[in-house]
Gaussian input, Z-matrix of N, CA and C with variables (Angstrom, degrees):
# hf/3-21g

backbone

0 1
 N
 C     1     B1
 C     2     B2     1     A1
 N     3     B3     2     A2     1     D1
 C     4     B4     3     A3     2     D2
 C     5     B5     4     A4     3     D3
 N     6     B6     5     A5     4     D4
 C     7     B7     6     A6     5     D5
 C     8     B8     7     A7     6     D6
 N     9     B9     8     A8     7     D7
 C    10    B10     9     A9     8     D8
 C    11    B11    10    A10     9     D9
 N    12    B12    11    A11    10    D10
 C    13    B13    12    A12    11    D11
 C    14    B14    13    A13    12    D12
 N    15    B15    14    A14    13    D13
 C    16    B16    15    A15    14    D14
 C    17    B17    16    A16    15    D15
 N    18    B18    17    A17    16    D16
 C    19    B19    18    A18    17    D17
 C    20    B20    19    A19    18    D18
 N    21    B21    20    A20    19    D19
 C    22    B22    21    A21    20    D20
 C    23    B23    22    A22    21    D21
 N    24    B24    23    A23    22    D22
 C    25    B25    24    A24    23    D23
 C    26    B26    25    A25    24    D24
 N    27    B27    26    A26    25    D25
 C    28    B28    27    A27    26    D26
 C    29    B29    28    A28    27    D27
 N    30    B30    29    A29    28    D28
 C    31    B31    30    A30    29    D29
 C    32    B32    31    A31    30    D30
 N    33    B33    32    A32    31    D31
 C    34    B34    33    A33    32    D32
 C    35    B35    34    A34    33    D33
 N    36    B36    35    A35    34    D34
 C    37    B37    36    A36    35    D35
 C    38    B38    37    A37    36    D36
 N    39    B39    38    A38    37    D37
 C    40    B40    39    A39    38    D38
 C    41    B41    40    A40    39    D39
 N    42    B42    41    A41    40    D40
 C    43    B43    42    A42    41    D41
 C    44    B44    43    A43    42    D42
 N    45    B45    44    A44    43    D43
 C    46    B46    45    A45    44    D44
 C    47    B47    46    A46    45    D45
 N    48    B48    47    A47    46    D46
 C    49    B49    48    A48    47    D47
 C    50    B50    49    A49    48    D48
 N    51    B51    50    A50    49    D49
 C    52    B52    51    A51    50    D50
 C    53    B53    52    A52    51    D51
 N    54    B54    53    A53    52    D52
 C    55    B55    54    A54    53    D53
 C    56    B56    55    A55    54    D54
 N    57    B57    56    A56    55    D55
 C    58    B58    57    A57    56    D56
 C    59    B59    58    A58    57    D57
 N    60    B60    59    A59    58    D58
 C    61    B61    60    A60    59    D59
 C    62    B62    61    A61    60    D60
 N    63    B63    62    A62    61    D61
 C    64    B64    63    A63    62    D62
 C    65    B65    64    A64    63    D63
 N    66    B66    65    A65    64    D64
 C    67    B67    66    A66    65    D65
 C    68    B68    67    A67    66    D66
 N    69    B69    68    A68    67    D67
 C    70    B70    69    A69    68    D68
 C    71    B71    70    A70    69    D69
 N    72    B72    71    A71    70    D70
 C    73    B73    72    A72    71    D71
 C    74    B74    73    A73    72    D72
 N    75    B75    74    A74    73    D73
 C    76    B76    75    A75    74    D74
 C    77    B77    76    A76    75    D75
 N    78    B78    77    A77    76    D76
 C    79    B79    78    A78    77    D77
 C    80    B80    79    A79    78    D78
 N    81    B81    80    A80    79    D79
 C    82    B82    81    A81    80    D80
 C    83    B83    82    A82    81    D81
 N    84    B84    83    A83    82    D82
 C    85    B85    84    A84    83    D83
 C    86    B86    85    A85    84    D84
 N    87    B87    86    A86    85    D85
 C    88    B88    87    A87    86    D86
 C    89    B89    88    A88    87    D87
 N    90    B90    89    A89    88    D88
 C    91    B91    90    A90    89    D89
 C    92    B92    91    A91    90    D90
 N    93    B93    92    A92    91    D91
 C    94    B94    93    A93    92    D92
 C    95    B95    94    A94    93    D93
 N    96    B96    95    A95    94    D94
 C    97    B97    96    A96    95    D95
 C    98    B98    97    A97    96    D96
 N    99    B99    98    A98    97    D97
 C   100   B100    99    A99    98    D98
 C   101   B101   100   A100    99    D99
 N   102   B102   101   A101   100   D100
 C   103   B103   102   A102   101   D101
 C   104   B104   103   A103   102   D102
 N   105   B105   104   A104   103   D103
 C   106   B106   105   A105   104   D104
 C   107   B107   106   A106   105   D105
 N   108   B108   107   A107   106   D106
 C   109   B109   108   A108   107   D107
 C   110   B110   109   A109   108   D108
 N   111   B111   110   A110   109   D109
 C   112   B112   111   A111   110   D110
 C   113   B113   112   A112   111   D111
 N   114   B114   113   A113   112   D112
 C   115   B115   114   A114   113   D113
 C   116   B116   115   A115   114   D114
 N   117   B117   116   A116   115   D115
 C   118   B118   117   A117   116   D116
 C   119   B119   118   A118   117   D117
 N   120   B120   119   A119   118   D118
 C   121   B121   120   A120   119   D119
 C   122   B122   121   A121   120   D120
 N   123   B123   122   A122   121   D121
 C   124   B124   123   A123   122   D122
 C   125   B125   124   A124   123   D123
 N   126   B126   125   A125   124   D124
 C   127   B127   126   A126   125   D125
 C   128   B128   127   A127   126   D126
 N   129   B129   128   A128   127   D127
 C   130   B130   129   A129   128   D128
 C   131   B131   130   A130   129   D129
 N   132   B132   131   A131   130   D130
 C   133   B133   132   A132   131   D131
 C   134   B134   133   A133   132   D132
 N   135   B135   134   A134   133   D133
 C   136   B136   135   A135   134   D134
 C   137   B137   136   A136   135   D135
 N   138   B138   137   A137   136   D136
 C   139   B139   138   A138   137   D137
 C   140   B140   139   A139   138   D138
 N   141   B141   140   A140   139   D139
 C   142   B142   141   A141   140   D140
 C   143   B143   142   A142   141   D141
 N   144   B144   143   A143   142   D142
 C   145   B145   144   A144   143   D143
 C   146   B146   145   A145   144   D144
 N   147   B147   146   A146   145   D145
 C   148   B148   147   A147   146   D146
 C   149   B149   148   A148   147   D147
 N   150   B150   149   A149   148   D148
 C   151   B151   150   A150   149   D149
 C   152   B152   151   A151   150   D150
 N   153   B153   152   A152   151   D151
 C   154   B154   153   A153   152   D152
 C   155   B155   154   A154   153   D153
 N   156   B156   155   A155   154   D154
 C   157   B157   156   A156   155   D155
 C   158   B158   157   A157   156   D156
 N   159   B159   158   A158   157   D157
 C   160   B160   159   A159   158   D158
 C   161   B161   160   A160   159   D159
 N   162   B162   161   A161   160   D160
 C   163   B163   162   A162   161   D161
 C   164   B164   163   A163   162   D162
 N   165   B165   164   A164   163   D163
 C   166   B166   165   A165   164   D164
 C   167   B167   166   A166   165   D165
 N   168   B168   167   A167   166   D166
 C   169   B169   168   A168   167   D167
 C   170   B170   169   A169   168   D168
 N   171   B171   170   A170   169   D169
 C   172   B172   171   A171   170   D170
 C   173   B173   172   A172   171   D171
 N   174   B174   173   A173   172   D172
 C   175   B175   174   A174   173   D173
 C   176   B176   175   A175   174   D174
 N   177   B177   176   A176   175   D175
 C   178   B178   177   A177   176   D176
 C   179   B179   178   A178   177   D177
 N   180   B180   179   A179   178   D178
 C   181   B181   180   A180   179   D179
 C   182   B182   181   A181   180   D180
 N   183   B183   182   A182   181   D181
 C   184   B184   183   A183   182   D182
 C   185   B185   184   A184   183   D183
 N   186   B186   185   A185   184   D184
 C   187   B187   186   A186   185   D185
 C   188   B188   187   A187   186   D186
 N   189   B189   188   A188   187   D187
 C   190   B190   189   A189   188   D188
 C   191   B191   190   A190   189   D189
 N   192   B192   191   A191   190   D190
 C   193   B193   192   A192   191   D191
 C   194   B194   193   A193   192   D192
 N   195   B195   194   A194   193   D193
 C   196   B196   195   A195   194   D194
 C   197   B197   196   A196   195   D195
 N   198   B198   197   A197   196   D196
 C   199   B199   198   A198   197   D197
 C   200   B200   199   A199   198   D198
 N   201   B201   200   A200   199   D199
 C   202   B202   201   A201   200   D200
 C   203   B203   202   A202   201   D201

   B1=1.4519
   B2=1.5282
   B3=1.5271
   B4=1.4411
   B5=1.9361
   B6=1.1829
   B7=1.5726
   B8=1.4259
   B9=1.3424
   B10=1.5315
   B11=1.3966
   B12=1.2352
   B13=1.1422
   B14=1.5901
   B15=1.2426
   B16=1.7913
   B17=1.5167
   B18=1.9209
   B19=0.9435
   B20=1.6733
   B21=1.6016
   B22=1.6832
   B23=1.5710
   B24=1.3641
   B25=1.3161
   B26=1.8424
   B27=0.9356
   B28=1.3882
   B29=1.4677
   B30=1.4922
   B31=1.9750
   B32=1.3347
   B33=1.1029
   B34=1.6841
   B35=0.6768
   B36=1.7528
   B37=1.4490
   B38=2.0227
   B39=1.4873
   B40=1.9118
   B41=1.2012
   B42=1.3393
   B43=1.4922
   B44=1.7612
   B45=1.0792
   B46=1.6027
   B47=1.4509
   B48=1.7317
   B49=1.5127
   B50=2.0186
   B51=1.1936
   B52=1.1082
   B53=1.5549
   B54=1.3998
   B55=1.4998
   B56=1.3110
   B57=1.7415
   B58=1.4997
   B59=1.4274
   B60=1.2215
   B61=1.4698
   B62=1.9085
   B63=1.0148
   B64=1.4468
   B65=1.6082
   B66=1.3282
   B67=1.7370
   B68=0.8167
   B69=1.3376
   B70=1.4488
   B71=1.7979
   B72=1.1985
   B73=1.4075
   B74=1.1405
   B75=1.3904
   B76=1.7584
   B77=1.5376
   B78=1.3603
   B79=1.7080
   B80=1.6830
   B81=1.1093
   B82=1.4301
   B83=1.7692
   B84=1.2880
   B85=1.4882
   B86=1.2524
   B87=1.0791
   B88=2.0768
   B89=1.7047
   B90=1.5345
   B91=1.0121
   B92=1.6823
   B93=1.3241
   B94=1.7142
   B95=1.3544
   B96=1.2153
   B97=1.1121
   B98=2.0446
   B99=2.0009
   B100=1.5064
   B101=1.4262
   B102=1.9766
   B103=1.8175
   B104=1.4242
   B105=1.3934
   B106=1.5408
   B107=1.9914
   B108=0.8831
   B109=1.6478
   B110=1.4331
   B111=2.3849
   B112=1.8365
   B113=1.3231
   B114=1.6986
   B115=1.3904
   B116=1.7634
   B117=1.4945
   B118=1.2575
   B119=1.6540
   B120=1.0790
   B121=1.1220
   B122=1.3012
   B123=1.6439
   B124=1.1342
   B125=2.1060
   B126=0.9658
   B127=1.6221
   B128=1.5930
   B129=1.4638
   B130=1.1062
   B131=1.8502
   B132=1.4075
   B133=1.3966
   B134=1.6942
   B135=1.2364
   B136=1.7157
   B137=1.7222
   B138=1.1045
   B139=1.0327
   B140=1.6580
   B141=1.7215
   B142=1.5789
   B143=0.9783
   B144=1.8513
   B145=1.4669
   B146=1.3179
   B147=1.1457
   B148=1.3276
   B149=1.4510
   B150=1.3701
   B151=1.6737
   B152=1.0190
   B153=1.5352
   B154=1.6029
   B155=1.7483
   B156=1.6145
   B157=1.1873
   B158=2.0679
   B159=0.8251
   B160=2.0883
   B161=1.8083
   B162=1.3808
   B163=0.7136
   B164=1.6671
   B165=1.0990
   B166=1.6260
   B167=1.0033
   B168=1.4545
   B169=1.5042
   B170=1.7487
   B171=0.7395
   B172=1.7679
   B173=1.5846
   B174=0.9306
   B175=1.9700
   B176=1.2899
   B177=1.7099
   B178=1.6720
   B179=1.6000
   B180=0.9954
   B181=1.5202
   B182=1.3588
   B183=1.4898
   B184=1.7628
   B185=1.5887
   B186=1.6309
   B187=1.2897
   B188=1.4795
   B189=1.5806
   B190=1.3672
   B191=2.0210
   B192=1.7358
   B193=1.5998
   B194=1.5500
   B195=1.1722
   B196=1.6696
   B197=1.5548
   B198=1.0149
   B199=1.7959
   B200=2.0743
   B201=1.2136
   B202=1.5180
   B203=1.0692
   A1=111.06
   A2=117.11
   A3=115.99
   A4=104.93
   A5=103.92
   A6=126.41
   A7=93.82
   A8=121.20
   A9=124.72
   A10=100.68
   A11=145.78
   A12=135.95
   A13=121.90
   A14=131.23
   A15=135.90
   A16=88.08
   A17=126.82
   A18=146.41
   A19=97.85
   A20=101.50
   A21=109.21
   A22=76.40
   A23=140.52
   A24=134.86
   A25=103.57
   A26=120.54
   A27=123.23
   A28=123.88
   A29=79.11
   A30=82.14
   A31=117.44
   A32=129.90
   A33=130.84
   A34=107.41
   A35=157.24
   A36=112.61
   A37=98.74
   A38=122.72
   A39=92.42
   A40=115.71
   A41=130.13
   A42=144.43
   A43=92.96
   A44=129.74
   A45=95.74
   A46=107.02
   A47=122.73
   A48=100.17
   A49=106.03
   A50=106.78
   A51=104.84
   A52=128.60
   A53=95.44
   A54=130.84
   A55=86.39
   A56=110.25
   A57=114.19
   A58=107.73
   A59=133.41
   A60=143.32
   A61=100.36
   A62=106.34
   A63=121.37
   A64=120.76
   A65=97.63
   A66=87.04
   A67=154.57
   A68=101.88
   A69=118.71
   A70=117.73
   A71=95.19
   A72=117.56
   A73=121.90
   A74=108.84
   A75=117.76
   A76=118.89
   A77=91.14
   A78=98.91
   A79=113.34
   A80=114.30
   A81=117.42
   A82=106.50
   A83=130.55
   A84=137.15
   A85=95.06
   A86=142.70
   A87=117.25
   A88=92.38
   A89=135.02
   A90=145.35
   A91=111.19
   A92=122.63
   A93=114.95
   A94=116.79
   A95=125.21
   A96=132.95
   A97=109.27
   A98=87.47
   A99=80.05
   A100=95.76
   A101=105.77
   A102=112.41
   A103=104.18
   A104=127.91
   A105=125.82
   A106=102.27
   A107=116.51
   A108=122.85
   A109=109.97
   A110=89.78
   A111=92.41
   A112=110.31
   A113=122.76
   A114=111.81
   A115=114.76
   A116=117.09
   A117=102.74
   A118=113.21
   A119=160.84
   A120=152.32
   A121=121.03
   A122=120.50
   A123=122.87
   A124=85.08
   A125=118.06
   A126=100.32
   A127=126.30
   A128=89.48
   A129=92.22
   A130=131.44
   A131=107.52
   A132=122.59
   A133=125.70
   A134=86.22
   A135=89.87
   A136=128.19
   A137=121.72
   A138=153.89
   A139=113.34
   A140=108.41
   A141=110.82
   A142=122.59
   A143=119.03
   A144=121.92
   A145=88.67
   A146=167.21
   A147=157.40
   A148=81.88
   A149=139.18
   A150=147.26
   A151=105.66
   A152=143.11
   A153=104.45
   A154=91.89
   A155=102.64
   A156=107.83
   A157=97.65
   A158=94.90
   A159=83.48
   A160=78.62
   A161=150.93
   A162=126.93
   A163=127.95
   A164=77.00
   A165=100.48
   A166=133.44
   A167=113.59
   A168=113.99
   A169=113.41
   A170=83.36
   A171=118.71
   A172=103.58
   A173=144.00
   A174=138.66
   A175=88.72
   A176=119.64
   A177=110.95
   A178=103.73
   A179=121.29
   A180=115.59
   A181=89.16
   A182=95.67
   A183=100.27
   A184=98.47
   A185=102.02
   A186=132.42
   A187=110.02
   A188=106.32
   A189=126.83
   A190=127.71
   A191=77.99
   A192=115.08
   A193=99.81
   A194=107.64
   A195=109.47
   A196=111.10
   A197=116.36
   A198=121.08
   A199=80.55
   A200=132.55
   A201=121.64
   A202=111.51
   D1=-48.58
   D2=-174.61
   D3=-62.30
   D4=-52.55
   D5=161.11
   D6=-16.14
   D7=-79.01
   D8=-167.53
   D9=-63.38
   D10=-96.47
   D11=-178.55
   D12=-14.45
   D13=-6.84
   D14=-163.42
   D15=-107.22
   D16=-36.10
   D17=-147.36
   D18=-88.41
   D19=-56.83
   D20=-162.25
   D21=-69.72
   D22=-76.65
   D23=-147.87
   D24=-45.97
   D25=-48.91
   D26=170.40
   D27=-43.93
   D28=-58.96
   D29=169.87
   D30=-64.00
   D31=3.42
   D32=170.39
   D33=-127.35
   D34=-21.35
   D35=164.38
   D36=-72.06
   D37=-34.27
   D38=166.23
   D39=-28.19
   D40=-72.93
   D41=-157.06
   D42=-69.43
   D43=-25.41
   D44=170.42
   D45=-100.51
   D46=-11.31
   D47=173.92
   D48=-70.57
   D49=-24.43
   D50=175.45
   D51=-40.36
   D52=-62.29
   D53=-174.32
   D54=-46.32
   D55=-85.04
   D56=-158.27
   D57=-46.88
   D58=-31.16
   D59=-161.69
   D60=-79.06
   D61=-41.48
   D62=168.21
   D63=-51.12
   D64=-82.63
   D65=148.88
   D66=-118.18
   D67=59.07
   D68=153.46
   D69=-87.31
   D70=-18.67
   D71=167.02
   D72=-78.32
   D73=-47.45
   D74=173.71
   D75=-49.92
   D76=-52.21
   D77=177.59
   D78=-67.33
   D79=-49.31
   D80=-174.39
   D81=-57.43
   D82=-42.27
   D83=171.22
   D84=-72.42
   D85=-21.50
   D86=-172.22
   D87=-106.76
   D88=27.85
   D89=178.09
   D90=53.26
   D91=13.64
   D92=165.58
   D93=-46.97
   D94=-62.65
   D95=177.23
   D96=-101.87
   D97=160.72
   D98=179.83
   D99=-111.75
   D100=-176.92
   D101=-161.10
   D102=-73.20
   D103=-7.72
   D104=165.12
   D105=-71.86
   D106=-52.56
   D107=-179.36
   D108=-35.24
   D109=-55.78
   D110=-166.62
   D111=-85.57
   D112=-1.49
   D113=171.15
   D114=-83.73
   D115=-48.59
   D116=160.41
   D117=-51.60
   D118=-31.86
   D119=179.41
   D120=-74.54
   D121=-16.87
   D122=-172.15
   D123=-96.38
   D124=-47.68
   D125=-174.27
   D126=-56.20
   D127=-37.17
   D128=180.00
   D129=-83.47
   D130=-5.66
   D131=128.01
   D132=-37.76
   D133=-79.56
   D134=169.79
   D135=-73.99
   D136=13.18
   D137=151.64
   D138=-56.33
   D139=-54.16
   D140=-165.95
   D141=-77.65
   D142=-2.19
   D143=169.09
   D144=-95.65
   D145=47.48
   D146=-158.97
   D147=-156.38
   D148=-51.17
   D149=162.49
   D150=-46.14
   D151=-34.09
   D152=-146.97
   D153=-119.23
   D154=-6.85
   D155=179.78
   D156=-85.68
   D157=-0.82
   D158=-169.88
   D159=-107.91
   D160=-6.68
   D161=-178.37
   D162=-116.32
   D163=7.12
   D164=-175.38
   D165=128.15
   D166=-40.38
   D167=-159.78
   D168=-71.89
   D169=146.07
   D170=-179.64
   D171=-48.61
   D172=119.26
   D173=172.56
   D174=-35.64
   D175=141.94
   D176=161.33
   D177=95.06
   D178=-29.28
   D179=-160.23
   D180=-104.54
   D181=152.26
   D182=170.07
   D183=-136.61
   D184=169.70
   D185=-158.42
   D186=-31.56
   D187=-43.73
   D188=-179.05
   D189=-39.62
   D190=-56.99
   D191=173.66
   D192=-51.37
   D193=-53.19
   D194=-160.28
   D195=-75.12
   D196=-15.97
   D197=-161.21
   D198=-97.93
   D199=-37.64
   D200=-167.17
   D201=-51.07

């Protein structure tokens, strides 16, 4: 059971680096933003596993997990 829960939490922060990674792209190709915007935006995406690892959390675990 805990197993699954390490799993679903995993499977969503993928699906939101995705997301954000998605459009962050979207916007930058339909000209909203410019390639200075989507490069700070792209690090700081990849940045948030760089967060959860300086803060504790466990690979898989999200914010939720950690505050119980």
């Amino acid at each position: 059971m805990e197993r699954a829960l390490l799993n679903d939490a995993r499977e969503k922060e993928i699906a939101e680096d995705l997301w954000l990674n998605y459009f962050n792209r979207y916007l930058f190709e339909n000209g909203t933003i410019s390639e200075k915007e989507y490069k700070k935006m792209t690090e700081k995406i990849a940045g948030r596993r760089a967060k959860l690892s300086r803060t504790g959390i466990k690979k898989g675990m999200s914010y939720e997990e950690k505050e119980m």
